[in-house]
N, C-alpha and C positions, 0 to 999 in steps of 0.2 A: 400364491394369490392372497391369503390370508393376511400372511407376513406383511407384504404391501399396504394393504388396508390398514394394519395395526399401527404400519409408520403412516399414513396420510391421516392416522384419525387421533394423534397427537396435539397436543397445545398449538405447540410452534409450529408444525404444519400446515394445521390451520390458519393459523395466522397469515402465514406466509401466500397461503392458496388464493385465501379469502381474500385479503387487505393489501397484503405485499406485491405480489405479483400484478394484481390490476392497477394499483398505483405509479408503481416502473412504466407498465407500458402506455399510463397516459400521460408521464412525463416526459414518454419519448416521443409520445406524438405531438404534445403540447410546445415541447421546446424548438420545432422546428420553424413555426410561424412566429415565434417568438423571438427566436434566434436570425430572421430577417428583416424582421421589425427592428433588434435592435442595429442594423447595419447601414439600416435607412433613416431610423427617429434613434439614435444612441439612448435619447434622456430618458423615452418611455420605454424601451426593449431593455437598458438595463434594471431599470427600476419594477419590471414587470420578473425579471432573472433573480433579481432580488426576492421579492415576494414570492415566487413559487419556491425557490429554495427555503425562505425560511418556514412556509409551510412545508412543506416536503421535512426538514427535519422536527419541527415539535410533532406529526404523526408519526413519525420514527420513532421518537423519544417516546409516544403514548406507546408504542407496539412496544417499545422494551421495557417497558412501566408494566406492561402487561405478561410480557415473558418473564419479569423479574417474581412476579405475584404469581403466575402460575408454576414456576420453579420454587419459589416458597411452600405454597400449599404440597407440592407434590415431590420436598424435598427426601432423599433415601440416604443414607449411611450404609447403607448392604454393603461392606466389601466386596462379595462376592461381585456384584452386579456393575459397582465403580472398574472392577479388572474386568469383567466381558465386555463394559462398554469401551475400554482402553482397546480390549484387543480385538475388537471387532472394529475398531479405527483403524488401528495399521494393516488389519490383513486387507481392507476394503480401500485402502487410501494412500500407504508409503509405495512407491514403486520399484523399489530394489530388493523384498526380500527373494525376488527368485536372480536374479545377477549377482546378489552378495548370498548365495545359497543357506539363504536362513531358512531351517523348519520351524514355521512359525506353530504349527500343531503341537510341537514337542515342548513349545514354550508354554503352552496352556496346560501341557499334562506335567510340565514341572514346577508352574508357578501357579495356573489358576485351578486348578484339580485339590492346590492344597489350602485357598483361601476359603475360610467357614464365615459366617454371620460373625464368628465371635472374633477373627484375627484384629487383632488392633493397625491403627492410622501407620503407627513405625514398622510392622510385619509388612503392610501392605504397599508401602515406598518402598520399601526394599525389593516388592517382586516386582515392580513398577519399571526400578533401575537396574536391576538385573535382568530384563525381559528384553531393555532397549540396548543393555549394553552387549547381549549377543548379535544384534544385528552390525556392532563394529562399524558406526556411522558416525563419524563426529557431528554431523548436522541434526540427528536425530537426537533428541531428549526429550524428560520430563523434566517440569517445574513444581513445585510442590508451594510456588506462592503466585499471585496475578501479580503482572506488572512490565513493564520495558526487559525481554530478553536478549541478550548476548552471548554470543557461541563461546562457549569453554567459560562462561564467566568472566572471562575479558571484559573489563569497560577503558580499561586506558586506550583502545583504537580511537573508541567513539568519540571519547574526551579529548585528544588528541587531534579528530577532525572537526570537532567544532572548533575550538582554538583558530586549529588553521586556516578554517573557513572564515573565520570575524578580522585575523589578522591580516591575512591576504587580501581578502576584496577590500577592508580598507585601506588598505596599502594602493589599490588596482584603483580605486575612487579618488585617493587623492595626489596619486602620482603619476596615472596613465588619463583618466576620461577627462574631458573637456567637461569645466561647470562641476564637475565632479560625480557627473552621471546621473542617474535616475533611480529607485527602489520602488519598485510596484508589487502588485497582487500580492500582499500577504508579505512582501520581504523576499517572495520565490523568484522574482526576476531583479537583476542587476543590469543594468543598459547604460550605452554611451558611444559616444567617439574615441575615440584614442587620439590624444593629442600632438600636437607637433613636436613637441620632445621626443617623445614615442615614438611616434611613424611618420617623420618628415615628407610633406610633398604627398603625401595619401590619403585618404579618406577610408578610415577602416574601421569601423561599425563593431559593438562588442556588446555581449548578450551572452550572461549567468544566470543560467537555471539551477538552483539548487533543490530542488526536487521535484517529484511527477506530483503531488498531489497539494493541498492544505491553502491555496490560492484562496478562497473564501473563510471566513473562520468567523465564527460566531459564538460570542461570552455566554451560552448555555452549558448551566451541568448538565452532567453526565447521568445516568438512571444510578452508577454508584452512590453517589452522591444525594442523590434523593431517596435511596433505599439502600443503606450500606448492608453487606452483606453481615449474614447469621452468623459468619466464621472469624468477621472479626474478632481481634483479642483472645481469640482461642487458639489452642494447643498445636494447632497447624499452622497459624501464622505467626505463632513465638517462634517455633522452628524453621519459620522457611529459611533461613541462611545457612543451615544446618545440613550437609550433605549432598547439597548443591554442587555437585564437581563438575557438571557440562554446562549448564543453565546455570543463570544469578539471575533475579528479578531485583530489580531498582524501583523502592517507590519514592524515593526521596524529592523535597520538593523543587530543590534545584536541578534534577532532573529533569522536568517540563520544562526547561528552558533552551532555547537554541532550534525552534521552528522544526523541522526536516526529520534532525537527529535524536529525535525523544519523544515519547507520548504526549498527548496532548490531553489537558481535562476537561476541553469541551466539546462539544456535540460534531461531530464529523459532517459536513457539508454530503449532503448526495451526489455521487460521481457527477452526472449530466451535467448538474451544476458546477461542480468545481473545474471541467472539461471547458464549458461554456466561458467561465472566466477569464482560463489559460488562453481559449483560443483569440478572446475578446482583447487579452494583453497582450498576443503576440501579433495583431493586427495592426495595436495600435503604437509596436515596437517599431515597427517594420516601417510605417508609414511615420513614423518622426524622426525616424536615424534614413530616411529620403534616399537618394543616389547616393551609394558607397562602392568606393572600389573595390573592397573584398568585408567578408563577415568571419568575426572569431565568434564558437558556440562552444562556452565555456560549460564543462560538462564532468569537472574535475571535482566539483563540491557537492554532485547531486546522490544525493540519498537514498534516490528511487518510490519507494511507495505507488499508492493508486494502482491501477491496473496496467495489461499491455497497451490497450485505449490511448491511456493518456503519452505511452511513447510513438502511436503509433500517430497519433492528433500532432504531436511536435515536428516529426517526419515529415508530415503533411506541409508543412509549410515550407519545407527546401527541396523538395523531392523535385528531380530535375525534368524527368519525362510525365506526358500529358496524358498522362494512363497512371492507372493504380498499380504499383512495383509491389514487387511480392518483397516483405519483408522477412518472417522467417515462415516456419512451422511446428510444431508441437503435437503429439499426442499424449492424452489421459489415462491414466489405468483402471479400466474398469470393474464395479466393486466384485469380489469373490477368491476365495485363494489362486484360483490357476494365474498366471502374468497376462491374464487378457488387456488388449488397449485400445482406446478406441480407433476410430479410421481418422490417418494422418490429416490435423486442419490446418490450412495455408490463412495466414494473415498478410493483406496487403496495406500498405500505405495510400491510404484515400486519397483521392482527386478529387476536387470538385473548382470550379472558376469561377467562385462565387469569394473565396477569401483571397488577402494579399500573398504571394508568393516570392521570395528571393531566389534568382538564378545564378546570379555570379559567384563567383568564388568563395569557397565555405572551408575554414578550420577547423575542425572539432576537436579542443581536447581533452583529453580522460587523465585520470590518476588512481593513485592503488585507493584513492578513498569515493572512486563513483562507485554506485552500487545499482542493484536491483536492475529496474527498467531503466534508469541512467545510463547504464553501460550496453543494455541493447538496441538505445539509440546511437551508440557508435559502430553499429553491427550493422547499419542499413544499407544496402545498396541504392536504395532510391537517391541519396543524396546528388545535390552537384559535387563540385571539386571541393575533394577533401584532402 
């Protein structure tokens, strides 16, 4: 019980308790009469989605202005305390060390048993990488710099599916869609007809989503940016390129470039909100590519991000039965050493007949560069004819 307390009576806790959590739940209430409004008055419902978003993110930004300032004040260098907070991460949050029979106790009495106040930054990477690399997870690492990570230090995939994502759909716009198609929300939807060269005698409708999230985006920095961190130019981030064998951070500034595929340096729109937008564009997809004899949902460039929400919102609009289809299930591992998890949760694909829905015939296709929640939109059963 103590324990508990000790964590609720934290900065960020606070924050979270105080400000965070009331704020979400009267976004979620607010957006619903809102999000009617805009179905009925478009000009005043979005413009009303507008301004609660961008309030909703400069309080965001004030709450990380604030975690930034009370991580300052109450900055620590303890080695010792950097590896319990490590390793009371994975024993409380990775889920496999009991299927990959890792003793993770045995990792604290050979790694953190021998970190003192005094070990230095490179003793302490080293038990960091040798603690991750007994659990024999290639998905599992450390980064010793912030920034865009990629598995094994790979970046030519990424480079690679950007590329093919810019040369493709321009190719798909100027060789397949009629007028040359559409680019909305952000760049995250690609729309059209498929023209008569294409598909003689048919009317077939084409819709590329290249990712679940980043449909709204607004030119505000980032709390980096406004308070660059105390470690810049220091001795950790000379080295970060430095013994990075599983993980590589990318800060480079051609990096942020390519939407989906890369960080981004400005302020992350609130889910609700960038949900709201998606659904707001794929209404008003639906309803200007009118009677089509079948739909392709291109799904080969999407990157994933955002949450299951935002796959499960996309679902929502082709799902064929008049009831909510269960899409998948998941469970959590709950914190403490023993493999505890929690009780099996079912997500369904929401109904409601209140937004446009496509019944007819549905393409969907994937490639080795969908990812994330991308690809567990090709997992749905709810669909029509795929």
């Amino acid at each position: 019980m103590a324990k508990l307390w000790a964590l609720l009576l934290t900065p960020d806790a606070l924050l979270q308790l105080l400000i965070l959590w009331p704020l979400e739940l009267y976004e979620a209430a607010a957006i619903l009469p809102v999000s009617f409004l805009r179905r009925h008055v478009p000009a005043l419902g979005g413009a009303l989605v507008v301004l609660m978003a961008l309030h909703g993110i400069l309080l965001r930004l004030f709450l990380e202005l604030l975690r930034a300032i009370f991580a300052r004040v109450t900055y620590s260098r303890d080695p010792a305390l950097a590896f319990r907070s490590f390793w009371r991460a994975v024993q409380d949050h990775y889920a496999f060390l009991e299927p990959r029979r890792v003793d993770w106790q045995l990792v604290h009495q050979l790694f953190g048993d021998t970190i003192q106040p005094a070990t230095s930054d490179d003793d302490l990477w080293i038990a960091l990488q040798e603690s991750v690399s007994l659990c024999d997870d290639p998905s599992l690492a450390v980064s010793r710099a912030a920034g865009t990570l990629t598995a094994r230090g790979h970046k030519l995939p990424t480079a690679a599916a950007l590329k093919f994502q810019q040369l493709t759909l321009a190719a798909i716009e100027r060789e397949h869609l009629t007028h040359r198609g559409r680019r909305i929300a952000n760049n995250r939807f690609v729309c059209g007809i498929l023209n008569a060269e294409t598909c003689p005698g048919w009317r077939i409708g084409y819709i590329c989503l290249t990712a679940m999230h980043g449909f709204v985006e607004f030119p505000l920095p980032r709390v980096d940016a406004l308070m660059p961190s105390w470690t810049t130019g220091g001795p950790a981030s000379k080295m970060a390129g430095a013994g990075q064998t599983l993980l590589e951070g990318s800060s480079k500034p051609g990096d942020s470039k390519g939407g989906a595929m890369a960080g981004s340096s400005a302020v992350p729109v609130p889910e609700i909100y960038d949900l709201e937008s998606m659904r707001w564009s794929l209404e008003a997809i639906l309803l200007g590519l009118g009677d089509v004899d079948g739909l392709i949902l291109d799904l080969r460039f999407n990157q994933g991000g955002g949450s299951h929400v935002a796959a499960l919102t996309v679902a929502s609009f082709f799902a064929s039965e008049n009831k909510a289809a269960l899409a998948f299930s998941t469970d959590e591992k709950l914190p403490g050493t023993t493999p505890r998890f929690s009780k099996r949760k079912k997500y369904y694909i929401p109904y409601t007949s209140r937004c446009s829905r496509y019944r007819g015939p549905l393409a969907v296709l994937q490639s080795q560069y969908t990812r994330g929640y991308g690809s567990t939109g090709c997992l749905f059963d709810g669909f029509g004819q795929i």
